[in-house]
N, C-alpha and C positions, 0 to 999 in steps of 0.2 A: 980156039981150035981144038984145043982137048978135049972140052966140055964135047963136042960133035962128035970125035972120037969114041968117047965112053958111051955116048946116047948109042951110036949104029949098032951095037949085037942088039939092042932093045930091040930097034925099031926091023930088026931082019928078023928077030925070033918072032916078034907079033904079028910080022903078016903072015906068015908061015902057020901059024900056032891054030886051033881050034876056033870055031867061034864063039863069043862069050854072047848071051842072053842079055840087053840093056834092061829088059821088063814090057812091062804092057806098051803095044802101041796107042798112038795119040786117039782120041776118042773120035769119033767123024765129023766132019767141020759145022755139019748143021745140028750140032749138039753145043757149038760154041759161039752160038750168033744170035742174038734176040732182037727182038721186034723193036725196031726204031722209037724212040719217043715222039710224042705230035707235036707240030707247029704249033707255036702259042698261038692263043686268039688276039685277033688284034680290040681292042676295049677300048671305047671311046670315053673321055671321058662325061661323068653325068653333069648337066645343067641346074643349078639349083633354083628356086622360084622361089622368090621372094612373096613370104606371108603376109597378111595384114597386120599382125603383132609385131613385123620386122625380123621375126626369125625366119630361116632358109630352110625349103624342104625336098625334098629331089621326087619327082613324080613315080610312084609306085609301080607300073607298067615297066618304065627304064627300069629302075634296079631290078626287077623280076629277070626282065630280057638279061643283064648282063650277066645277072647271078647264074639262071641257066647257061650261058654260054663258058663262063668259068668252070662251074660241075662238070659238064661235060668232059671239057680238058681237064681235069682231075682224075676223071673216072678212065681218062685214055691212057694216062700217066700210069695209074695205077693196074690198066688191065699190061700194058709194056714190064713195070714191074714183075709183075707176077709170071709172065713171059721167059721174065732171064731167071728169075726162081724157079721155075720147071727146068728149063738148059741148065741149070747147075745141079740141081735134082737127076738129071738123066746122067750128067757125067760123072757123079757120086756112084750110081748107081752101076754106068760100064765098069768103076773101077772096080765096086764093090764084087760084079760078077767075073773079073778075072783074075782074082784072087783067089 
């Protein structure tokens, strides 16, 4: 009960008091949002064919098709990345300009 005691001139001289300055406001919210990462692809997996020497080899058409379909999703990964690298770039930057 005392402790509340001693708090209340605080808390009456502070609402009373001047405003203080907390600093820059928060940067605008589509400077804080990046671009979704992509659904993985769904990758079947490849079928091996069996050689006449007995070793396995997976038809070259398949690994082509799948390899493409992986890059792709690499290159969407990487362009999302590079997404939130600019949104963070931008908000360096409001801060930098209000200072």
């Amino acid at each position: 009960m005392l402790r509340i005691l001693a708090l209340t001139p605080l808390m009456i001289c502070s609402a009373c008091g001047p405003q203080i300055d907390v600093g820059t406001p928060p940067p605008p919210d589509s400077y804080l949002t990046c671009e979704a990462l992509p659904p993985a692809p769904s990758v079947s997996r490849l079928q091996a064919i069996p050689m006449p020497d007995g070793m396995l080899a997976y038809p070259k058409a398949d690994v082509d098709a799948r390899d493409a379909e992986i890059a792709r999703f690499i290159v969407s990964i990487r362009g999302a990345w590079f997404d939130c690298s600019n949104q963070l770039e931008r908000v360096s930057d409001y801060y930098d300009a209000t200072e």
